[in-house]
PQR file of N, CA, C, O and H, with PARSE charges and radii, in Angstrom:
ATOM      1  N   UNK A   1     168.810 -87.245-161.305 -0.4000 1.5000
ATOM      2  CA  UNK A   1     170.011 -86.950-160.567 -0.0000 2.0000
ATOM      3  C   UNK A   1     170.014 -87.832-159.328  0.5500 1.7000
ATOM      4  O   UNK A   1     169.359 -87.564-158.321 -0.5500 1.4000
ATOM      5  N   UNK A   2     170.849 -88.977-159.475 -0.4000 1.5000
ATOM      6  CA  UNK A   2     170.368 -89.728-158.307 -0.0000 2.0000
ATOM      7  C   UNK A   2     172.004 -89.777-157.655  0.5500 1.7000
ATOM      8  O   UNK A   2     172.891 -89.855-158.504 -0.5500 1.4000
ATOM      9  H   UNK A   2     171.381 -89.195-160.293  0.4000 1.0000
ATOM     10  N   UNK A   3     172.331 -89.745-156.530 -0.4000 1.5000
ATOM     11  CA  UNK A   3     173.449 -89.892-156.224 -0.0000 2.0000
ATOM     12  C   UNK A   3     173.600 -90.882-154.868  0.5500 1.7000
ATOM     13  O   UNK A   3     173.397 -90.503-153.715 -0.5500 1.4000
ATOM     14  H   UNK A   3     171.610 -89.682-155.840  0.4000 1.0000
ATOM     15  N   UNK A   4     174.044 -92.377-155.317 -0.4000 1.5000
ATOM     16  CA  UNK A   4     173.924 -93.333-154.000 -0.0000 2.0000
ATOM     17  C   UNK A   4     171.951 -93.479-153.223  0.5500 1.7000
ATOM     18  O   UNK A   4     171.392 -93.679-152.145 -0.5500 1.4000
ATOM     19  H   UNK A   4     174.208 -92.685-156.254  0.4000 1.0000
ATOM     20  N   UNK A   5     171.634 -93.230-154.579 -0.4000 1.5000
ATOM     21  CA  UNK A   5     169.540 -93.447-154.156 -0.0000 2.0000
ATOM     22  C   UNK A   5     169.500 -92.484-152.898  0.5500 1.7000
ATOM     23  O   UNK A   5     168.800 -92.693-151.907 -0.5500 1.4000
ATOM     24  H   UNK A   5     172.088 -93.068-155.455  0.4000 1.0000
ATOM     25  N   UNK A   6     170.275 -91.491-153.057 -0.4000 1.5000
ATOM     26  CA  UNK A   6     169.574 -90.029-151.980 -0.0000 2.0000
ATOM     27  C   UNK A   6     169.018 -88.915-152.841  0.5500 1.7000
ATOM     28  O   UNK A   6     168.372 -88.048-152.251 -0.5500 1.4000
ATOM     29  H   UNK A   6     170.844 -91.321-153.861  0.4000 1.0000
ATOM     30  N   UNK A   7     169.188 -88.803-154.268 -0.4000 1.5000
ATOM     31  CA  UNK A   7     168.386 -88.440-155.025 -0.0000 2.0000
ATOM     32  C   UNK A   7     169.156 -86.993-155.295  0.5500 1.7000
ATOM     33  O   UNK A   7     170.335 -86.847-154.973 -0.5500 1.4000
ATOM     34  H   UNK A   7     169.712 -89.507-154.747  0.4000 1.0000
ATOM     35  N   UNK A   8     168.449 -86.033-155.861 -0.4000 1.5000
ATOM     36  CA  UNK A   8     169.078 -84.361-155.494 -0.0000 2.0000
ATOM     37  C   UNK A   8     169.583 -83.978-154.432  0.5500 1.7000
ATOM     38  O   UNK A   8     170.737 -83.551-154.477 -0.5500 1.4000
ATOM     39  H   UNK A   8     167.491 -86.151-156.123  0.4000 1.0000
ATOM     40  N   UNK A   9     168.905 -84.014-153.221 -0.4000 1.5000
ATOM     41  CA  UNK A   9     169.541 -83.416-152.089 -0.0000 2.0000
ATOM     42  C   UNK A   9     170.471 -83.511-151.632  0.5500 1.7000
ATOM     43  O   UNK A   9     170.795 -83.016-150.553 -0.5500 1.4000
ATOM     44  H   UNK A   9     167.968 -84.361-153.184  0.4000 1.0000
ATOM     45  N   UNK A  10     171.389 -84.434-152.622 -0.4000 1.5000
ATOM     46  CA  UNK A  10     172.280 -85.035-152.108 -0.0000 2.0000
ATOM     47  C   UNK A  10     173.724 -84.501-152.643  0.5500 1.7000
ATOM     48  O   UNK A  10     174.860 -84.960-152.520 -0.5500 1.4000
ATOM     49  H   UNK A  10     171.126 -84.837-153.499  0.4000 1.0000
ATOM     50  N   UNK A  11     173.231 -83.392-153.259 -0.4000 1.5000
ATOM     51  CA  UNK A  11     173.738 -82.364-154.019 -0.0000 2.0000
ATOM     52  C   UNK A  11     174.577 -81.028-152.823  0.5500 1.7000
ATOM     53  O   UNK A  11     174.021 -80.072-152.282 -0.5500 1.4000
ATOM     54  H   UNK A  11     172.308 -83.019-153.359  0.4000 1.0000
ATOM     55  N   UNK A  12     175.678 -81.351-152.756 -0.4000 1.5000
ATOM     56  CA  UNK A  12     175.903 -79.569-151.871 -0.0000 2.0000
ATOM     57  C   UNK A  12     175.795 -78.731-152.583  0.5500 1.7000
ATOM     58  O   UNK A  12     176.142 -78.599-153.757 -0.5500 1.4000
ATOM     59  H   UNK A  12     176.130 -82.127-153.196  0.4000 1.0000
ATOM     60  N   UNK A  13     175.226 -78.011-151.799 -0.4000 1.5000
ATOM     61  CA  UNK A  13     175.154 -76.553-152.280 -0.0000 2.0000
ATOM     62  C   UNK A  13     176.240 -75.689-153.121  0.5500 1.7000
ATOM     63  O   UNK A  13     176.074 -75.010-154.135 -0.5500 1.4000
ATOM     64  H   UNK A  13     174.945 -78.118-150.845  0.4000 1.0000
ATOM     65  N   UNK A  14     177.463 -75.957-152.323 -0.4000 1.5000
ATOM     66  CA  UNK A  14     178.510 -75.540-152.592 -0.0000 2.0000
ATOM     67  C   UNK A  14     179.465 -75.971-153.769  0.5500 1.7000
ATOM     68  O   UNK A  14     180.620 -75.608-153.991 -0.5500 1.4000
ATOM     69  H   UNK A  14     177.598 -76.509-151.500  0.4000 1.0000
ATOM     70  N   UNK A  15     178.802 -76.694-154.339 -0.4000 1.5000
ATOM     71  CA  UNK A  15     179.190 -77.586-155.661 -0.0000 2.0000
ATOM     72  C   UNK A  15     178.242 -76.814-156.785  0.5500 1.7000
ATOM     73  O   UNK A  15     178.637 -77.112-157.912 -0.5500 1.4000
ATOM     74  H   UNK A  15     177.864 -76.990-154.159  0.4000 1.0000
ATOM     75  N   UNK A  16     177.260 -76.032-156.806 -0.4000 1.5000
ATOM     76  CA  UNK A  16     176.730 -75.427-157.738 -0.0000 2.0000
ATOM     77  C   UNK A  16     176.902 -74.514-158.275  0.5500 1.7000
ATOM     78  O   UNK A  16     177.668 -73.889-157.541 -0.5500 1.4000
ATOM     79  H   UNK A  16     176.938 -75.791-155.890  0.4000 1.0000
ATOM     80  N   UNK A  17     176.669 -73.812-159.309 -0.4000 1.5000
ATOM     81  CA  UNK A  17     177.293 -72.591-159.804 -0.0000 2.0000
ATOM     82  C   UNK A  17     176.159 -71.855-159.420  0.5500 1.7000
ATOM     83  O   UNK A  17     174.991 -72.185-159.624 -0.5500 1.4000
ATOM     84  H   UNK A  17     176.047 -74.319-159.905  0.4000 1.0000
ATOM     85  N   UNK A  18     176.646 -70.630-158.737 -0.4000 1.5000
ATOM     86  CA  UNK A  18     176.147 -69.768-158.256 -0.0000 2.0000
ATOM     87  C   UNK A  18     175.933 -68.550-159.410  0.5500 1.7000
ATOM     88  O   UNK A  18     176.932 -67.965-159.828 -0.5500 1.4000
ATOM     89  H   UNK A  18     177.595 -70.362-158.571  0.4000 1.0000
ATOM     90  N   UNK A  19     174.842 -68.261-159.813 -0.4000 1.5000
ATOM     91  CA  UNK A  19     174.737 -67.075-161.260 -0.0000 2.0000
ATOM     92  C   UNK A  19     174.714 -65.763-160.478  0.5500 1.7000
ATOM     93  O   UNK A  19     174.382 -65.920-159.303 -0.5500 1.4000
ATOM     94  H   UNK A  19     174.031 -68.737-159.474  0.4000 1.0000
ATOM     95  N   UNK A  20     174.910 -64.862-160.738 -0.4000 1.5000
ATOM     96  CA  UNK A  20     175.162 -63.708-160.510 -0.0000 2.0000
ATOM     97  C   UNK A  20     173.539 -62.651-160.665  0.5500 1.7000
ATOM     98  O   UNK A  20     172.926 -62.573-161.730 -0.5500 1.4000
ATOM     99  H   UNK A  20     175.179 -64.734-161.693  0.4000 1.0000
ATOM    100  N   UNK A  21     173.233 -62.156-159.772 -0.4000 1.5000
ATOM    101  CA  UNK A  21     172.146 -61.173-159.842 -0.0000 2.0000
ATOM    102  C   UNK A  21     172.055 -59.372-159.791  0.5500 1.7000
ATOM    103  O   UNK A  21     172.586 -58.678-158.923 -0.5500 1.4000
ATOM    104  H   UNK A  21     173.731 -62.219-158.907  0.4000 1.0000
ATOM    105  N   UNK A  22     171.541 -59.054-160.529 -0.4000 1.5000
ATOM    106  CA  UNK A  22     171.994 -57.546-161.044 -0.0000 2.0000
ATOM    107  C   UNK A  22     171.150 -56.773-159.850  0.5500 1.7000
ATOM    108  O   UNK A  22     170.197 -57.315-159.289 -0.5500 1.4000
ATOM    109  H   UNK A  22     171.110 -59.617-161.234  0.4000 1.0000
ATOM    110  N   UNK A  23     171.548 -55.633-159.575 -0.4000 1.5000
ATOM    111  CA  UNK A  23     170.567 -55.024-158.421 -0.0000 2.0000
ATOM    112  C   UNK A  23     170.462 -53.408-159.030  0.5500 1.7000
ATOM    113  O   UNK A  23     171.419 -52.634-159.054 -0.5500 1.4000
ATOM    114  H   UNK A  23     172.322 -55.194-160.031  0.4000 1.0000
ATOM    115  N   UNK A  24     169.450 -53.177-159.383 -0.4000 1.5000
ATOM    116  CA  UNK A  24     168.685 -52.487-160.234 -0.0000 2.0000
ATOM    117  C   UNK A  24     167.644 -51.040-159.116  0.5500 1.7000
ATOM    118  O   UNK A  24     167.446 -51.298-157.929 -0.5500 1.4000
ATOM    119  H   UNK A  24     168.673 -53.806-159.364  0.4000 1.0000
ATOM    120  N   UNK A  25     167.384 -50.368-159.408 -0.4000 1.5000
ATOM    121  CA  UNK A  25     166.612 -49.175-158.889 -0.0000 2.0000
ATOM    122  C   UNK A  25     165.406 -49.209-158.639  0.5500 1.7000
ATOM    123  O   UNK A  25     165.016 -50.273-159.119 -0.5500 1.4000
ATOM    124  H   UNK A  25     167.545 -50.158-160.373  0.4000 1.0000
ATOM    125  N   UNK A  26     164.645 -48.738-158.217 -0.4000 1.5000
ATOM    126  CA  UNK A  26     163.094 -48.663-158.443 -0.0000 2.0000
ATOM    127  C   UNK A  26     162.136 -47.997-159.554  0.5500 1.7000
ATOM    128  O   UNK A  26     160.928 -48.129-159.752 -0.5500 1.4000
ATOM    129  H   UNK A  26     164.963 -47.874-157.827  0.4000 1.0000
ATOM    130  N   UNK A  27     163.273 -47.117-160.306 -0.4000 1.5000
ATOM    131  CA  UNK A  27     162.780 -46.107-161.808 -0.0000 2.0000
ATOM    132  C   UNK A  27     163.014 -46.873-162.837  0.5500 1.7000
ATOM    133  O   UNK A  27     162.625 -46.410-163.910 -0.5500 1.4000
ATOM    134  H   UNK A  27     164.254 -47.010-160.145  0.4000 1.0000
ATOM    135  N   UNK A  28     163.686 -48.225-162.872 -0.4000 1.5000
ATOM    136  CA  UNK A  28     163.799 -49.089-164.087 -0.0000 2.0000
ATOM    137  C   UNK A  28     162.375 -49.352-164.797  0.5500 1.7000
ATOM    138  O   UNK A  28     161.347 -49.827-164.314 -0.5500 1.4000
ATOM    139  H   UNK A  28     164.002 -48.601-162.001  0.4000 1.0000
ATOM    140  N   UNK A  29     162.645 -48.894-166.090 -0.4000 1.5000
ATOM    141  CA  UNK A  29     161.214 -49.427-166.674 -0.0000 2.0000
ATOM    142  C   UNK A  29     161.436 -51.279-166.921  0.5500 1.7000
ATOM    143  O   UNK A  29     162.452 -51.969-166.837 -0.5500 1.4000
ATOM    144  H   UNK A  29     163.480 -48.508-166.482  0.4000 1.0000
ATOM    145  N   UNK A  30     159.812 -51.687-167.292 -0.4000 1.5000
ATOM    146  CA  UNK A  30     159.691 -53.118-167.465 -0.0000 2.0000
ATOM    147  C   UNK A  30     160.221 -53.756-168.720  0.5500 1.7000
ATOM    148  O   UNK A  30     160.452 -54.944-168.941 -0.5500 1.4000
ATOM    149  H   UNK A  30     158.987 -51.127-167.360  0.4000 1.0000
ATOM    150  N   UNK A  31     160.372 -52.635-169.540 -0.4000 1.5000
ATOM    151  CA  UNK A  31     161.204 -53.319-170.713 -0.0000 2.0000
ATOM    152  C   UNK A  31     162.941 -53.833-170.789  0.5500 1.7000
ATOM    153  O   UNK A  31     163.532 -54.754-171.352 -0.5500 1.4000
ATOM    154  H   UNK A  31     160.184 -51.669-169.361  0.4000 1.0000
ATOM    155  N   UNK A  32     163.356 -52.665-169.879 -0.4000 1.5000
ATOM    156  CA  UNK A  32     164.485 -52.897-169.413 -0.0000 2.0000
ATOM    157  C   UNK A  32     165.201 -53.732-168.521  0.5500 1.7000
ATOM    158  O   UNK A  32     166.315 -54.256-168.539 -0.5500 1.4000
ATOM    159  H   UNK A  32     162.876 -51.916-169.422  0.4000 1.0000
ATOM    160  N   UNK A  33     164.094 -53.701-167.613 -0.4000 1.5000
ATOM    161  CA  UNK A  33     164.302 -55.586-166.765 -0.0000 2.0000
ATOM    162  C   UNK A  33     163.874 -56.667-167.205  0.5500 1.7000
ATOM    163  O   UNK A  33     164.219 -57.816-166.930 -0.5500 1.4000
ATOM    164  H   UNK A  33     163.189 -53.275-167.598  0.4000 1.0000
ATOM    165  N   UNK A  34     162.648 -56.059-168.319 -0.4000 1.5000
ATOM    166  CA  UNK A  34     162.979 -57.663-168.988 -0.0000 2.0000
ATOM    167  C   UNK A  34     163.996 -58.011-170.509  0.5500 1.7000
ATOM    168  O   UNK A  34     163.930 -59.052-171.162 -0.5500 1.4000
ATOM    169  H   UNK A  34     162.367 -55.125-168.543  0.4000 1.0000
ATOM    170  N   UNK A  35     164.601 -57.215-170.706 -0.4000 1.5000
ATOM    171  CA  UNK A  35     166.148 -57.285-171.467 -0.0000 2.0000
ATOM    172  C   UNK A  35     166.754 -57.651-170.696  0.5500 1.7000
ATOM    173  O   UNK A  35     167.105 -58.764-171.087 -0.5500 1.4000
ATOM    174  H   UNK A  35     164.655 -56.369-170.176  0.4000 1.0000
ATOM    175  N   UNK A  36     167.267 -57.429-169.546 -0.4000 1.5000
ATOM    176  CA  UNK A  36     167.784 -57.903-168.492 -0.0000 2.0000
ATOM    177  C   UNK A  36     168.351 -58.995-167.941  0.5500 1.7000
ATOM    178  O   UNK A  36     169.433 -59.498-167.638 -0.5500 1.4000
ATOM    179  H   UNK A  36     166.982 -56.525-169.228  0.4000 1.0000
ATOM    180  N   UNK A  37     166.321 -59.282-167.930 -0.4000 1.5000
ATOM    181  CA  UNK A  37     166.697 -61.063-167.574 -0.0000 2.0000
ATOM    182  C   UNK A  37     166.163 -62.194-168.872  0.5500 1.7000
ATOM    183  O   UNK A  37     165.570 -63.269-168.960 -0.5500 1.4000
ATOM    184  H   UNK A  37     165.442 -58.873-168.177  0.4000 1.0000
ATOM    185  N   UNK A  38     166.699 -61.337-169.622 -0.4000 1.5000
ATOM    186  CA  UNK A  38     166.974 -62.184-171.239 -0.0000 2.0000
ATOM    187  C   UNK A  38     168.308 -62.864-171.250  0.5500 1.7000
ATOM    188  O   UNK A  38     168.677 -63.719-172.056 -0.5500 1.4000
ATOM    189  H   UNK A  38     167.182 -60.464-169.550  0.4000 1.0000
ATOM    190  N   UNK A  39     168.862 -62.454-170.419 -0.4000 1.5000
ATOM    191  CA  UNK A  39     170.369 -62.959-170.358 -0.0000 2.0000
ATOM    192  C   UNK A  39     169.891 -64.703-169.471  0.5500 1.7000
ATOM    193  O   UNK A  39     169.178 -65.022-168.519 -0.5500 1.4000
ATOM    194  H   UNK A  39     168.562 -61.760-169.765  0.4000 1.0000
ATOM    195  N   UNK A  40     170.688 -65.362-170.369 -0.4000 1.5000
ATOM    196  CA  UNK A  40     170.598 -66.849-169.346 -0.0000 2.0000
ATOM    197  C   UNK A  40     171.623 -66.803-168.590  0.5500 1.7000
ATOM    198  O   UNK A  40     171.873 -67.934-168.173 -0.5500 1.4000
ATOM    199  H   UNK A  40     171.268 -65.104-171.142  0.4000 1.0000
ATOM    200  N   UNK A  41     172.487 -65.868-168.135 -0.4000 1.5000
ATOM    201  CA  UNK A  41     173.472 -65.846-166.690 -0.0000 2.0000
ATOM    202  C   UNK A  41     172.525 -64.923-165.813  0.5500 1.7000
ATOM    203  O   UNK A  41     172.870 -64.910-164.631 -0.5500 1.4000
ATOM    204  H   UNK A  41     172.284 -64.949-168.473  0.4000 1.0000
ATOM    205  N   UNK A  42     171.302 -64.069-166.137 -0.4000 1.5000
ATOM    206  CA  UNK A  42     171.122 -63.375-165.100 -0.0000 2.0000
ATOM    207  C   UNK A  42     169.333 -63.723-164.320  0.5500 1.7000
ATOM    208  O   UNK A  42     168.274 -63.181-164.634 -0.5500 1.4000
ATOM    209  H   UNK A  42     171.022 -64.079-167.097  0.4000 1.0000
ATOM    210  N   UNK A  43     169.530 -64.584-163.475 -0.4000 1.5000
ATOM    211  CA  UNK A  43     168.409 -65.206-163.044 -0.0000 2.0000
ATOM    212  C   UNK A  43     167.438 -64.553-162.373  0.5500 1.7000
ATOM    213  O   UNK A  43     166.303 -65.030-162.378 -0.5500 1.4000
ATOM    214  H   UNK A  43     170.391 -65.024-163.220  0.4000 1.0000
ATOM    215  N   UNK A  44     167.642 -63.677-161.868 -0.4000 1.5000
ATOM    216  CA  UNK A  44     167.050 -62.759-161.453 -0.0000 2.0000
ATOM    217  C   UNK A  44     167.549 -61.055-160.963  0.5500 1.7000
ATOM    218  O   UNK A  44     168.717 -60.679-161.067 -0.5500 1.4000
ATOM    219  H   UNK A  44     168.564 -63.290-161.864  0.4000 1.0000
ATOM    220  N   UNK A  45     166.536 -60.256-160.485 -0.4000 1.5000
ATOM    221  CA  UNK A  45     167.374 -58.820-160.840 -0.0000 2.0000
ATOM    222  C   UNK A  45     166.924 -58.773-158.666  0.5500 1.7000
ATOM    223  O   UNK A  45     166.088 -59.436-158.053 -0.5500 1.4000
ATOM    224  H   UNK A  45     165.587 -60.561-160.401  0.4000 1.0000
ATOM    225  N   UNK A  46     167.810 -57.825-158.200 -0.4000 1.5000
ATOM    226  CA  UNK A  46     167.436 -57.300-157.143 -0.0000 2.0000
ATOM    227  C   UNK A  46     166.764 -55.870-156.903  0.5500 1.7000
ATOM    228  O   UNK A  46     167.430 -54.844-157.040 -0.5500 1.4000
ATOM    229  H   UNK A  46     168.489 -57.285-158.698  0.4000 1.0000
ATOM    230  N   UNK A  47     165.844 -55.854-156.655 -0.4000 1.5000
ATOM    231  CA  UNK A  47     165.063 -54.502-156.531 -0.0000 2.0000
ATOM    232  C   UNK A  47     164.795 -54.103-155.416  0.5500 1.7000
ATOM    233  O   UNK A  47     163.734 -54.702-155.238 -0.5500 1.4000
ATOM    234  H   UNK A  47     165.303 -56.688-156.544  0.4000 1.0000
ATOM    235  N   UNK A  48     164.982 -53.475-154.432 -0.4000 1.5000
ATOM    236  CA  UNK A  48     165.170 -52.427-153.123 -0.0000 2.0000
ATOM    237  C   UNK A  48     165.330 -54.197-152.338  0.5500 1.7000
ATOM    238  O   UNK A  48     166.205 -55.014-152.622 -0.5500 1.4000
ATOM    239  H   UNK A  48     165.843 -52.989-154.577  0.4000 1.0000
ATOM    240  N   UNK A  49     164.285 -54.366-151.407 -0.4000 1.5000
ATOM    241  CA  UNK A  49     164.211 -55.773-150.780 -0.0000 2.0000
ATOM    242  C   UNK A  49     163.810 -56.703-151.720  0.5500 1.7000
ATOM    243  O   UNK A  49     164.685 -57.563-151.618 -0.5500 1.4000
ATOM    244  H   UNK A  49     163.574 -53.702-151.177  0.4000 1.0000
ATOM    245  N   UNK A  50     163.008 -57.085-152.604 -0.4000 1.5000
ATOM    246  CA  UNK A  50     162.919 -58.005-153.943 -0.0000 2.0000
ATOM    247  C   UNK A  50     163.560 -58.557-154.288  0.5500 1.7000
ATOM    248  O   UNK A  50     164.691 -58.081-154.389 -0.5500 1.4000
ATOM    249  H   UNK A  50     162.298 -56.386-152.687  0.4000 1.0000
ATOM    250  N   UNK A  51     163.357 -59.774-154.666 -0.4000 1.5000
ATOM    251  CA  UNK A  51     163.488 -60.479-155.673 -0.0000 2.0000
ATOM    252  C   UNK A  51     162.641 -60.485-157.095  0.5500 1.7000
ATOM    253  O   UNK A  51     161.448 -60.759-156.957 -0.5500 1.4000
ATOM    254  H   UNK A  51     162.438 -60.160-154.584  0.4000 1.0000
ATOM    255  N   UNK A  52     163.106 -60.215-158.479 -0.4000 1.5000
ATOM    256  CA  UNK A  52     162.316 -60.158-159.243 -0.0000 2.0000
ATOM    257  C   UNK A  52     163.146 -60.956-160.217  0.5500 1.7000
ATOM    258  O   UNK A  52     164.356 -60.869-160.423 -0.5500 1.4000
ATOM    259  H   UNK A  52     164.075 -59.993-158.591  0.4000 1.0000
ATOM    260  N   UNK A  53     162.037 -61.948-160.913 -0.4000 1.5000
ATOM    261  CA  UNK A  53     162.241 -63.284-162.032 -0.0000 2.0000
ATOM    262  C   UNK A  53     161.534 -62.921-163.629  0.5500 1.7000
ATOM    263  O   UNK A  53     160.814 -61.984-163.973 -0.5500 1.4000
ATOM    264  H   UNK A  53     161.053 -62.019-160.746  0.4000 1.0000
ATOM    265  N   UNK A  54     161.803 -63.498-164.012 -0.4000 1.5000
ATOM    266  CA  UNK A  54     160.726 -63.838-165.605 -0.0000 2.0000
ATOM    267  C   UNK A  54     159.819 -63.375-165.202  0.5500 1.7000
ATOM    268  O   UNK A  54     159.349 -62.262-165.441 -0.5500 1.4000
ATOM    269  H   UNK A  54     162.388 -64.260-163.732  0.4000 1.0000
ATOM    270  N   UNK A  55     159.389 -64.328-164.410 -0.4000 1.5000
ATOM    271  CA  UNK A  55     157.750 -64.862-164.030 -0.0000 2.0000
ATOM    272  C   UNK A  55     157.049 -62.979-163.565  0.5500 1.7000
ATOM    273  O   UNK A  55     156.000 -62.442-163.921 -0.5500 1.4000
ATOM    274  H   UNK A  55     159.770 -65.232-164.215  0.4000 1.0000
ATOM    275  N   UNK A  56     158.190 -62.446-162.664 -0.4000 1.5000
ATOM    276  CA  UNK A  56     157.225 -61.519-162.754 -0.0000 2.0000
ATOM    277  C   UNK A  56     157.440 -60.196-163.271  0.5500 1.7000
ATOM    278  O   UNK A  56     157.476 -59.215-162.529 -0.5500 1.4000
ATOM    279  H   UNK A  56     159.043 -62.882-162.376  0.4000 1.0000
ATOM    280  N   UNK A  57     157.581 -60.134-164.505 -0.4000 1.5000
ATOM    281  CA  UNK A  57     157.653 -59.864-165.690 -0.0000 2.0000
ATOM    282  C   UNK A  57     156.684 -59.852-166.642  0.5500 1.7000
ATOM    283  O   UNK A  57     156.206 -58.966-167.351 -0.5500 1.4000
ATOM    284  H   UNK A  57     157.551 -60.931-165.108  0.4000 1.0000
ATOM    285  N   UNK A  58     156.404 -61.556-166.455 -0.4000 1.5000
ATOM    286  CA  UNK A  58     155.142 -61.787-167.457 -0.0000 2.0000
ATOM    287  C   UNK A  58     154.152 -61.500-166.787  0.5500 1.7000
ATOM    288  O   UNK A  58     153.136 -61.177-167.404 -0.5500 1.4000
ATOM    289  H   UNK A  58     156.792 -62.276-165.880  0.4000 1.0000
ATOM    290  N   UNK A  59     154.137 -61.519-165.775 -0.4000 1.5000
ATOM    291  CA  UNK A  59     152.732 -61.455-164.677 -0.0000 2.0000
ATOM    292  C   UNK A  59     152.015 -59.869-164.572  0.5500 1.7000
ATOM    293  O   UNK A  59     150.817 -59.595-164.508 -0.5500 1.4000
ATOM    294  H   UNK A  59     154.961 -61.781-165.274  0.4000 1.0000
ATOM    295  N   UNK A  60     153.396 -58.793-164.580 -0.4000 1.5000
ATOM    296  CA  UNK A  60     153.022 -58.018-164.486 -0.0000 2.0000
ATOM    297  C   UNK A  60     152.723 -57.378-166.270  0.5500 1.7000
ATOM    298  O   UNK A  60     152.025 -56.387-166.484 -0.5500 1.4000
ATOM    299  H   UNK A  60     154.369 -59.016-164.631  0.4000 1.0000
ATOM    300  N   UNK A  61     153.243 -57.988-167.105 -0.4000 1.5000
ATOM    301  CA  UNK A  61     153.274 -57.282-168.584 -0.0000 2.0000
ATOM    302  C   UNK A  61     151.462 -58.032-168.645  0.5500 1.7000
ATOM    303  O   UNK A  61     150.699 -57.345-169.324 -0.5500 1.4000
ATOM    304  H   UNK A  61     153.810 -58.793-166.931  0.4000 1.0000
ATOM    305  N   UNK A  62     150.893 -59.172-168.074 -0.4000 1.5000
ATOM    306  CA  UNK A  62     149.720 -59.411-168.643 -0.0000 2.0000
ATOM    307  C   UNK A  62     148.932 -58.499-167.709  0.5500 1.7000
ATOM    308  O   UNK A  62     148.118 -57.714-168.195 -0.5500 1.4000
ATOM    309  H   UNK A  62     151.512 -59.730-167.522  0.4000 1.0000
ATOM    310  N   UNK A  63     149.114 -58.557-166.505 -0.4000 1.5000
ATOM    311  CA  UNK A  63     148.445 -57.426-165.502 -0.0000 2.0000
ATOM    312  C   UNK A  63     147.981 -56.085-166.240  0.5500 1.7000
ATOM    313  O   UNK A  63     146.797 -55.766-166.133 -0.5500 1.4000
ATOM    314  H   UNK A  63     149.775 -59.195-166.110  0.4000 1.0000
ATOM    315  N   UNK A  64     148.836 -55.299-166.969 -0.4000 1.5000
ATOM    316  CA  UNK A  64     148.789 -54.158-167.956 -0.0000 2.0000
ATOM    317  C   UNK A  64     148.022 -54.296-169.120  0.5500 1.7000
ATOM    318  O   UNK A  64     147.397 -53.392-169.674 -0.5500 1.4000
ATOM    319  H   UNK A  64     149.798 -55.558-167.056  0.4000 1.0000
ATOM    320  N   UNK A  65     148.095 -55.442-169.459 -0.4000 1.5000
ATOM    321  CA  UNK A  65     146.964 -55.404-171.114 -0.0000 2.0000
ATOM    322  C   UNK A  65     146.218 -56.096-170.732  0.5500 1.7000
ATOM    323  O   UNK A  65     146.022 -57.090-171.432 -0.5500 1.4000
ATOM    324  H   UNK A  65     148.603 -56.177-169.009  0.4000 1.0000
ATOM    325  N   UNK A  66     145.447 -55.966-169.502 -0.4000 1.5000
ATOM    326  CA  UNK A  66     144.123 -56.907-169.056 -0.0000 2.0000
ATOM    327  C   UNK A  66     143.392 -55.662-168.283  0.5500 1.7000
ATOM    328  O   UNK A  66     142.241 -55.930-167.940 -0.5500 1.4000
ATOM    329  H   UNK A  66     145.606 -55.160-168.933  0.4000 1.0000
ATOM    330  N   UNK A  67     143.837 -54.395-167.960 -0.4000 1.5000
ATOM    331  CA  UNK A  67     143.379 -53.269-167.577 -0.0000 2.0000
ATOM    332  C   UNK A  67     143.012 -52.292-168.760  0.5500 1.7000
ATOM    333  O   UNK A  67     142.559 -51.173-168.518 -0.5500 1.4000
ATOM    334  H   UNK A  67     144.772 -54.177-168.239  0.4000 1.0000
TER
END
């Protein structure tokens, strides 16, 4: 993505599509947030102050079958 050799940054912000994030409870089970963010519009979920991704999803599903 090179634009005039300034590279990405050269990107506004405001030119991007902004995806939409679901804001979810603290009683959600992990199967259900990760159906969730099975969706490729939903990049991440909001949880009380959180941010929660894939990543921790998988992090926490291996956390559980390593105990």
């Amino acid at each position: 993505m090179n634009t005039h050799n300034l590279g990405i940054q050269a990107i506004e912000i405001d030119l991007m599509d902004k995806l939409p994030a679901i804001r979810v409870s603290d009683s959600i089970e992990l199967s259900k947030a990760a159906e969730l963010l099975m969706d490729i519009n939903t990049p991440c979920l909001l949880l009380n102050e959180s941010i929660v991704t894939p990543w921790d999803i998988v992090m926490k599903t291996i956390e559980r079958t390593l105990v």
